[in-house]
C-alpha positions as CSV (number, residue, x, y, z in Angstrom):
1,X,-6.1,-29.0,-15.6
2,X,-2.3,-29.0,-15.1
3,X,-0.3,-27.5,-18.3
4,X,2.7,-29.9,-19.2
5,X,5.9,-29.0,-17.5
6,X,8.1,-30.4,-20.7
7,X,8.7,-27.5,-22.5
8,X,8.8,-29.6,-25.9
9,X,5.4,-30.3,-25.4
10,X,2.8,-27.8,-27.1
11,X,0.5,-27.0,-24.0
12,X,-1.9,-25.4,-26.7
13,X,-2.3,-28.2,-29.3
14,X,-2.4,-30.9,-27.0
15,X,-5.2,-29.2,-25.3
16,X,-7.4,-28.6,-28.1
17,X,-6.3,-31.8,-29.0
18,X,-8.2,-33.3,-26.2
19,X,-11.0,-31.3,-26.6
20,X,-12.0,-32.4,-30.1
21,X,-11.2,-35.7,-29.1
22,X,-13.8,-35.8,-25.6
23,X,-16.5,-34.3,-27.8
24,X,-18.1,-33.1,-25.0
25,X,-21.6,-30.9,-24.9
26,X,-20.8,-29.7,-21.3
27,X,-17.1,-29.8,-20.2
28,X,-16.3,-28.8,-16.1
29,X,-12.4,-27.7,-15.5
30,X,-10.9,-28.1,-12.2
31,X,-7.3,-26.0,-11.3
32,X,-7.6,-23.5,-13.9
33,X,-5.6,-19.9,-14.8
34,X,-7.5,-16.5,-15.6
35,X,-4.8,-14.4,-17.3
36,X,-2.2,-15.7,-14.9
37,X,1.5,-15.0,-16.4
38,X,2.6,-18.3,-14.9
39,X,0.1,-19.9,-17.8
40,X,1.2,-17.1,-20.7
41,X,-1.9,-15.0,-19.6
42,X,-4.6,-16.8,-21.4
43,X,-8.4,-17.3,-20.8
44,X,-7.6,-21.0,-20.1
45,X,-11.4,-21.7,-20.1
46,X,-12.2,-19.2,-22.9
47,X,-9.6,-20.9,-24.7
48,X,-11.6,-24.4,-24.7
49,X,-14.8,-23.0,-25.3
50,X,-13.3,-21.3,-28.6
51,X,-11.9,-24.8,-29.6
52,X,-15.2,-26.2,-28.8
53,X,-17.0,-23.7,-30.5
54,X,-19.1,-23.0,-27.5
55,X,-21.0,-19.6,-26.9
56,X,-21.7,-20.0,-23.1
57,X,-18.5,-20.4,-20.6
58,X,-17.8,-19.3,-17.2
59,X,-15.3,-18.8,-14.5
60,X,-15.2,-18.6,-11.3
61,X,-11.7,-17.8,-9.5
62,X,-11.1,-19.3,-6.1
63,X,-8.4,-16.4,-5.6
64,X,-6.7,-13.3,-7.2
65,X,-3.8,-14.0,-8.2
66,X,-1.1,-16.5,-8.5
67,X,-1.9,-19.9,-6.0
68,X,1.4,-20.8,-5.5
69,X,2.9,-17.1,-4.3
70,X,0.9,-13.7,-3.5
71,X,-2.7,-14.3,-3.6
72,X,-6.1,-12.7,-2.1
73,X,-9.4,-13.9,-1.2
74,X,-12.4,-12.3,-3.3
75,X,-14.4,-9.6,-1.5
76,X,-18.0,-9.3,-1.5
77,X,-17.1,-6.7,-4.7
78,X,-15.6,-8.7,-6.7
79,X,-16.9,-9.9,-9.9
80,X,-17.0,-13.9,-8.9
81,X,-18.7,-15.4,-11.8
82,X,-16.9,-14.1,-15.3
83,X,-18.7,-15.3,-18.4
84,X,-18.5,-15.1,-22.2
85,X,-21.3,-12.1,-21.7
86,X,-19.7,-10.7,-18.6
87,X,-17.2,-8.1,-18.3
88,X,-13.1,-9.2,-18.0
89,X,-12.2,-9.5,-13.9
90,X,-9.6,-9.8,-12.2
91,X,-6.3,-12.1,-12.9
92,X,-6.8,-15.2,-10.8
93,X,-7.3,-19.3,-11.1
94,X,-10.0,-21.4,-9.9
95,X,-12.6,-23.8,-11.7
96,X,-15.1,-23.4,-15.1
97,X,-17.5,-24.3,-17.3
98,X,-18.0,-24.9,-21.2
99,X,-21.2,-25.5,-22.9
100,X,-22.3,-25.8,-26.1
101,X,-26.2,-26.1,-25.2
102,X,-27.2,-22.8,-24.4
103,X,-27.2,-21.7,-20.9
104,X,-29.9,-20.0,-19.3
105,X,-28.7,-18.7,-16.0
106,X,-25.0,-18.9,-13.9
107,X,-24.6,-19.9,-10.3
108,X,-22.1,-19.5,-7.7
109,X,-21.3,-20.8,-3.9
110,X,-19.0,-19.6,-2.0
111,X,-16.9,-21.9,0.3
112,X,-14.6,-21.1,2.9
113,X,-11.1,-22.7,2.7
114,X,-9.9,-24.9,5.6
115,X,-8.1,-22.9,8.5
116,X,-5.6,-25.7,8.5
117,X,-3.3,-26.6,5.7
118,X,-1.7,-30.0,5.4
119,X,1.8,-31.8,5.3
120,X,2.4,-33.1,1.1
121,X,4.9,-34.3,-0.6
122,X,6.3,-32.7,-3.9
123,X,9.2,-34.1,-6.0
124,X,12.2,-31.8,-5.9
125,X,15.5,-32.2,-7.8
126,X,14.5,-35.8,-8.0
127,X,13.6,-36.6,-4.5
128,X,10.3,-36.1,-2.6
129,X,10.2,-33.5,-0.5
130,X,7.8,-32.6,2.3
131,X,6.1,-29.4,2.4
132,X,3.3,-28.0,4.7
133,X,0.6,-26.6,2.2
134,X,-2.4,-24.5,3.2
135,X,-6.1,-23.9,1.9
136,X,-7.9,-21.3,0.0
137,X,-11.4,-20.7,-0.2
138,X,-13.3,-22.8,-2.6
139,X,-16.8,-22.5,-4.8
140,X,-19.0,-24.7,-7.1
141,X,-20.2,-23.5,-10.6
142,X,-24.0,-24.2,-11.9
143,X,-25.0,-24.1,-15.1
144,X,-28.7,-24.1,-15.5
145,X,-29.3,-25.0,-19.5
146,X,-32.4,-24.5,-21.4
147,X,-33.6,-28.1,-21.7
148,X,-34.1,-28.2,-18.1
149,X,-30.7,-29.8,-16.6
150,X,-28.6,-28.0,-13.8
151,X,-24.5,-28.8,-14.0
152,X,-22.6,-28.6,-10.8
153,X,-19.0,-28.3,-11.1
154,X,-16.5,-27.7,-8.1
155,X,-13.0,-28.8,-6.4
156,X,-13.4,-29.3,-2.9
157,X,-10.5,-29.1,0.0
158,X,-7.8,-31.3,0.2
159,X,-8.3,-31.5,3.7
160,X,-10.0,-34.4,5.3
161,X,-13.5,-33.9,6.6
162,X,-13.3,-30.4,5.7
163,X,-14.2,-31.2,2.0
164,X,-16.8,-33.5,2.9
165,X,-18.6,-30.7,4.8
166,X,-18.4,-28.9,1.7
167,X,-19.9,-31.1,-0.5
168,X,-22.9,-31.4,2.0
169,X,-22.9,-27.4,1.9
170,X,-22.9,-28.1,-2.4
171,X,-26.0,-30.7,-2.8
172,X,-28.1,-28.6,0.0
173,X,-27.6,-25.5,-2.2
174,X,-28.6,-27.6,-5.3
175,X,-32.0,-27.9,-4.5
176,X,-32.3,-24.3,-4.0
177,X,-31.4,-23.2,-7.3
178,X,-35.0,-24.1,-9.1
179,X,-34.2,-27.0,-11.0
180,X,-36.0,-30.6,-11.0
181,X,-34.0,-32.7,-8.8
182,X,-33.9,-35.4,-11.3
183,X,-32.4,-33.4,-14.0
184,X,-29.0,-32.4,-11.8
185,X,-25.6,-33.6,-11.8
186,X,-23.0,-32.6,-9.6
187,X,-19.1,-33.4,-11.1
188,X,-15.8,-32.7,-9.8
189,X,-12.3,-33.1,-8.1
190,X,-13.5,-33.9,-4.9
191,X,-10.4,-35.3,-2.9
192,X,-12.2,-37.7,-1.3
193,X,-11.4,-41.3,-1.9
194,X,-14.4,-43.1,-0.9
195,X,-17.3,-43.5,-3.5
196,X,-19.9,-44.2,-0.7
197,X,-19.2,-40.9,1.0
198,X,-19.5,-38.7,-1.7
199,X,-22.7,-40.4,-2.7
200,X,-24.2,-40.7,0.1
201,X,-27.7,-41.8,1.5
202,X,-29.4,-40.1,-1.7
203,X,-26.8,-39.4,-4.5
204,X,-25.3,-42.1,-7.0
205,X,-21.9,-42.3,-8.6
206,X,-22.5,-42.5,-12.1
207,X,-18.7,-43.4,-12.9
208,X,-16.1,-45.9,-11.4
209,X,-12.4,-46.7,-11.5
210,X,-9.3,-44.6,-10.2
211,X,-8.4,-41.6,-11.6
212,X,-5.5,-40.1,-9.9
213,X,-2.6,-39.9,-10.6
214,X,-3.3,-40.2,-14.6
215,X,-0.5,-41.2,-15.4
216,X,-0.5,-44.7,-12.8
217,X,-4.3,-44.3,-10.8
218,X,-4.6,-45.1,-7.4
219,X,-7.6,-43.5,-6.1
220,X,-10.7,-42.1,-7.8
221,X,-11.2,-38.8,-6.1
222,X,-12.7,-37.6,-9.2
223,X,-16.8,-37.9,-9.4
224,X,-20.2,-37.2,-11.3
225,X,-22.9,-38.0,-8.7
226,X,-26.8,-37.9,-9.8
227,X,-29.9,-38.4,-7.8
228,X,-32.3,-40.1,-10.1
229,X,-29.1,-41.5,-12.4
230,X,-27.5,-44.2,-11.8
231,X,-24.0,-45.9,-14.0
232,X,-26.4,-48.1,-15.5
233,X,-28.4,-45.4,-17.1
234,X,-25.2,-44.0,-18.9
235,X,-22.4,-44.4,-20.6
236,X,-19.3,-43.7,-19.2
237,X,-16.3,-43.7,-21.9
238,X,-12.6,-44.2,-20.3
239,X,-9.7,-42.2,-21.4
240,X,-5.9,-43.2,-20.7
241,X,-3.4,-40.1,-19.7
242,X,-2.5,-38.0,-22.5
243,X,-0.3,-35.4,-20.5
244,X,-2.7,-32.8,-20.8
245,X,-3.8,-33.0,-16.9
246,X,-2.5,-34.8,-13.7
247,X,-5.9,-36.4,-13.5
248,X,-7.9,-38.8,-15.6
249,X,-11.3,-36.9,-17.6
250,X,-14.4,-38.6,-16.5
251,X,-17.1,-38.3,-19.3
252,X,-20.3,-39.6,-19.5
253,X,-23.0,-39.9,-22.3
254,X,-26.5,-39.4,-21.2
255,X,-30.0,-38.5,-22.7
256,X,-31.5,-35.0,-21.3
257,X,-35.2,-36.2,-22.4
């Protein structure tokens, strides 16, 4: 989620907004702000799930702190999973979850950041400028619902092969969280631009077509993978940029008989 640097915009009706307009039962946010005073200090994913009208939502910061100047990685301590049922933690930014089917049980993996950053470039002043940019640790988010069906949501490295390796660390712990291997879905920002590697041997992409940048796609680095799913067994419905986010949403419609 990136909030729109125009200052005409409304940041807070365009996002709810989009929300009533995806409809969504289960909605999974990528680059998200936990009481952050860059973002106006809000519960950014508390926010949606009150526009939704959602009991269950979680989050789960990557960092204390503020990404783009003094941060901290979370100690073994640290509340890492904060919930609608959970007590406030610590100012930070990371990813979440919204549900309106009731959740039974959160999850959380930890992964480790790259120790390598990468060159990128950023527009300054109307030019692109070049900037060395490092990592910070990483997680993935499971919600394990009532009716059966486990939600993976995560935002893996920008960092080539180092995200792949953690998506391999994401779909081994999947099958350790109880649910049936049929009923799970893993969705994301993955970074990696190549369908047939973040499917793999076993897992299927259940959505096509490019998704960043949203406001003129060139790659899809965005996914929803499924093991017993595949895009013919759902629907996917296409959005256009709205200026909400820098990426495209993916949304799919399935049935959880």
């Amino acid at each position: 989620m990136a909030i729109p640097p125009d200052p005409a915009v409304d940041a807070a009706a365009l996002l709810e907004a989009e929300i009533l307009n995806l409809k969504s039962d289960v909605i999974g946010v990528q680059e998200v702000d936990y009481f952050l005073e860059r973002s106006g200090n809000h519960n950014q994913v508390g926010n949606i799930a009150t526009v939704m009208g959602a009991a269950d939502w979680a989050f789960a910061p990557s960092l204390f702190g503020n990404p783009d100047e003094k941060w901290r990685k979370l100690e073994t301590t640290d509340l890492k999973i904060v919930t609608s049922k959970s007590q406030e933690g610590e100012a930070g930014y990371g990813i979440g979850m919204v549900s309106q089917l009731p959740v039974k049980s959160w999850h959380r993996l930890d992964l480790k950041g790259s120790p390598i950053g990468v060159f990128m470039m950023f527009p300054v002043d109307g030019k692109l400028k070049r900037f060395y940019v490092r990592d910070h640790p990483r997680s993935a988010l499971a919600a394990h619902l009532e009716n059966g069906w486990l939600i993976i949501n995560t935002h893996l490295s920008f960092v080539p092969f180092f995200n792949y390796r953690q998506l391999v660390q994401i779909k081994r712990w999947s099958h350790k969280l109880g649910a049936d291997p049929k009923k799970i879905i893993l969705m994301g920002d993955m970074n990696i631009p190549f369908t047939k590697v973040v499917a793999g041997l076993k897992w299927n992409s259940l959505t096509s077509g490019k998704t960043f940048p949203s406001w003129g796609p060139k790659v899809q680095i965005d996914f929803m993978v499924s093991q017993s799913l595949t895009a013919q067994d759902v629907r996917h419905i296409p959005y256009a940029h709205a200026g909400m986010s820098d990426h495209l949403p993916l949304q799919i419609e399935i049935s959880t008989k």
